[in-house]
N, C-alpha and C positions, 0 to 999 in steps of 0.2 A: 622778517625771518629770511625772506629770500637774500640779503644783504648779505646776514650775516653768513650764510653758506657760503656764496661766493666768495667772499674774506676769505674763508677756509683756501679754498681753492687755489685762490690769487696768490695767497701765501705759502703754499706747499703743505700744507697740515696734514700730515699724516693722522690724523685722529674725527675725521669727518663722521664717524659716528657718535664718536661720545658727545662733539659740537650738534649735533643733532637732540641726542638725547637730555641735552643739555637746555635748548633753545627757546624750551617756555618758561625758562624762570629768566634769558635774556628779553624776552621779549615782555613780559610783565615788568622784571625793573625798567624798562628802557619806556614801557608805556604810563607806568607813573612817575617818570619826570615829567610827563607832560599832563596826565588826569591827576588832579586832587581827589580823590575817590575815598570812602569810604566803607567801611560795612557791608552793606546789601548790594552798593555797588562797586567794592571790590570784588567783592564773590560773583556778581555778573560778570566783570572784567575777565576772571579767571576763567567760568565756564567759556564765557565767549573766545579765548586763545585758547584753550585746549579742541574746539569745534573747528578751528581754523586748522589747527596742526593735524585733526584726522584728516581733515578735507585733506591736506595737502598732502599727508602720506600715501591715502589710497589715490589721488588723482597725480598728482605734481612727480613726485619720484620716482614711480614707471617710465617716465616720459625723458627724467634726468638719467635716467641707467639707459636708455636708447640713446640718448644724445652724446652719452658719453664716448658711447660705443662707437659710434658715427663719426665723432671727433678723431679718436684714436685709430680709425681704420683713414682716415683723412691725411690726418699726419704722416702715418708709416709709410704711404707714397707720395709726401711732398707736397708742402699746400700752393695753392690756387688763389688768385681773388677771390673767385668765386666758394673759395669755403670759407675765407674772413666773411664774405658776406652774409653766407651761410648762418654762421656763426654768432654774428652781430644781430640776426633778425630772430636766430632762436633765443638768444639769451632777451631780448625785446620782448620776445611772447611769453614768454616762461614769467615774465614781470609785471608785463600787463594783468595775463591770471590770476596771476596770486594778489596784485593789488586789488582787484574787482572782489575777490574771495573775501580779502581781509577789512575791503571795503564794508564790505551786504553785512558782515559780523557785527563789525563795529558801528554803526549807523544808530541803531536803534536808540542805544545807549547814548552818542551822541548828542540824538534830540533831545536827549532829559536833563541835559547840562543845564548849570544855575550861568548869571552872568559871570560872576564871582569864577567859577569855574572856568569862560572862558578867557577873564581874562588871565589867569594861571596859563592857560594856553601860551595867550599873545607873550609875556613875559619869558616863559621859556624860551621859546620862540627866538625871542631879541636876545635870548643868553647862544643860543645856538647857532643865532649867528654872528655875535663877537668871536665865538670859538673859532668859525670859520673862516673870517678873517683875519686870525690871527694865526691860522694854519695855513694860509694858502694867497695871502695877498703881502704878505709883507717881503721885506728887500726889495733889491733891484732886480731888474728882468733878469741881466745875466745870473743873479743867485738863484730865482725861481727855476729858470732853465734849467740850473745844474742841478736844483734841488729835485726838480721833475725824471730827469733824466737818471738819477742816484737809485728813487724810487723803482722806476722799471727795471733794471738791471738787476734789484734785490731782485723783484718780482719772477722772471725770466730765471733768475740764477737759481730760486727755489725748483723751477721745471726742468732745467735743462743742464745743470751743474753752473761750472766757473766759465764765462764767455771767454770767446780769444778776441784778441785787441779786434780786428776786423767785426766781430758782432761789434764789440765794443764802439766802435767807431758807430756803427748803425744806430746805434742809440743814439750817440751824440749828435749826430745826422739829423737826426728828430726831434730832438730838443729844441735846434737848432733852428727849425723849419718849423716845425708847428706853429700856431697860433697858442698863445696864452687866451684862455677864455675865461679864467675866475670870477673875473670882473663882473662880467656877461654873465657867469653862470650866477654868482651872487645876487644880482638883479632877478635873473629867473626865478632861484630860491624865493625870494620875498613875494613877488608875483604869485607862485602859486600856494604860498602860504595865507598870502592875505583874504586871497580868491577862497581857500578852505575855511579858515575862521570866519569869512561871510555867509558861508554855506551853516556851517555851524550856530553861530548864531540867530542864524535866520529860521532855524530848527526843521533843513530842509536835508537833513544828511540823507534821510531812505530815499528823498528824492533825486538829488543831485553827485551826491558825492561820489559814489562809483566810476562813473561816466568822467568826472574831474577827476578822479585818481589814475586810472586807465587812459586817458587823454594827456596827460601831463604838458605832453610835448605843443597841445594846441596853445594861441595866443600869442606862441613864442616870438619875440623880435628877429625878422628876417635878417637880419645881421648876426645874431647868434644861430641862427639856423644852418649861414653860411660858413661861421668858423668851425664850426661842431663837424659837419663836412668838411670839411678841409682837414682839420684832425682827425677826422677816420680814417682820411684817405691818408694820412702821410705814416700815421700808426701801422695800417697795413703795410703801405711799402716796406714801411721796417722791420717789421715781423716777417717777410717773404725774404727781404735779404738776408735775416737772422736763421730763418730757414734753410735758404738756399746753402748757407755756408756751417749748418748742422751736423757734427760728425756723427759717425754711426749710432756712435754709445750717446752722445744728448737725444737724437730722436731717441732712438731704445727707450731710455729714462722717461722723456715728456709719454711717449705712450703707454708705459707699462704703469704711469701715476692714474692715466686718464682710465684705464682698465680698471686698475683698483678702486676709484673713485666710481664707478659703472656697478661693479661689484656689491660696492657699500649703500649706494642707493637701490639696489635691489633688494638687497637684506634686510634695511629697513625697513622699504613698503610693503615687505611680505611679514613683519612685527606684527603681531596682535597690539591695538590702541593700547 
């Protein structure tokens, strides 16, 4: 769920409510790709995502309308490393929660999986990541670069309007310089996917799985840990340059979205379930 907000976001969506209001019937199709469920335990499936989604209205979206807030008073004086930082350790915590949340939910059900069921899992699984490889691993470096660097500029250009060649340049700067890590992250994916179906299987979800979804980042290969840094740091850079050379009216825009966006998660968590 929290994914799919942030899409919102990334994207410029002006309609971050109705994607909200929207979110449990994405999150039920998108969980029976992966559960074979039936009957009694579909209808558990469903209670169990609608308990997640109060939890996370009455705790999670207070917290996203301060942060917004916080964001927006950031920007209209000009960011800092230290608010990329900022920035990058709340949207961290804010993922960690809700995975522990949607963990403790899902667990129970979990343990009552047949084999048969998991290996429905594993299969998906392997379908989702040819998809993934087939988004993000093919061409040559230089097409991925450009295809990466194409990416954020839509991104950027939904917050801040049309870049002038100088942003423009900053991007390419970064494309440039980063690390491609797919490779690496691909490896990761499988990693903690196998690491979960073991859990699962082994019919230890209420005991383990939490802590492995909240943890994500543990086990990782200190080489991806090094690129992943690396591409923080050089993303920031570029987002402070893209900043720094901000005309009045793109900040204007990027804070009066992030205000709206402040707005709309307030209204929510103050919704009756």
């Amino acid at each position: 769920m929290l994914a799919l907000v942030v899409v919102a976001l990334l994207a410029g969506c002006s309609g971050v409510r109705m994607v909200y209001d929207n979110v449990d019937t994405f999150i039920r199709w998108r969980a029976l790709q992966f559960l074979d469920v039936q009957g009694e335990q579909a209808d558990e499936l469903d209670e169990r995502i609608a308990r997640f989604l109060r939890w996370h209205r009455a705790q999670e979206l207070p917290k996203y309308a301060r942060d917004a807030e916080d964001a927006a008073r950031r920007l209209s004086r000009g960011l800092s490393r230290e608010d990329l930082v900022w920035g990058y350790d709340v949207f961290v915590a804010h993922g960690r929660e809700s995975l522990r949340a949607a963990a403790d939910q899902m667990a129970p059900m979990l343990d009552r999986l047949t084999p048969e069921q998991v290996r429905h899992i594993e299969q998906r699984l392997a379908e989702e990541n040819r998809k993934f490889a087939r988004q993000h691993l093919r061409g040559s470096e230089r097409e991925r670069r450009e295809q990466r660097g194409k990416r954020i500029v839509e991104r950027l250009e939904d917050w801040l309007g049309t870049l002038s060649k100088a942003q423009l340049e900053a991007v390419k700067q970064y494309s440039a310089r980063a690390p491609l890590i797919d490779e690496m992250r691909e490896r990761d994916n499988k990693r903690l996917q196998a690491e979960t179906v073991a859990i699962i299987r082994a019919h230890e979800a209420r005991k383990r799985l939490a802590e492995r979804a909240v943890n994500w980042d543990k086990g990782r290969d200190p080489a991806y840990l090094a690129a992943r840094a690396a591409n923080v740091h050089e993303f920031g850079t570029m987002l402070l340059e893209i900043d720094r050379l901000a005309t009045r009216e793109q900040r204007a825009r990027a804070v009066t979205e992030l205000r709206r966006y402040a707005e709309d998660f307030r209204a929510l968590a103050a919704r009756p379930s």
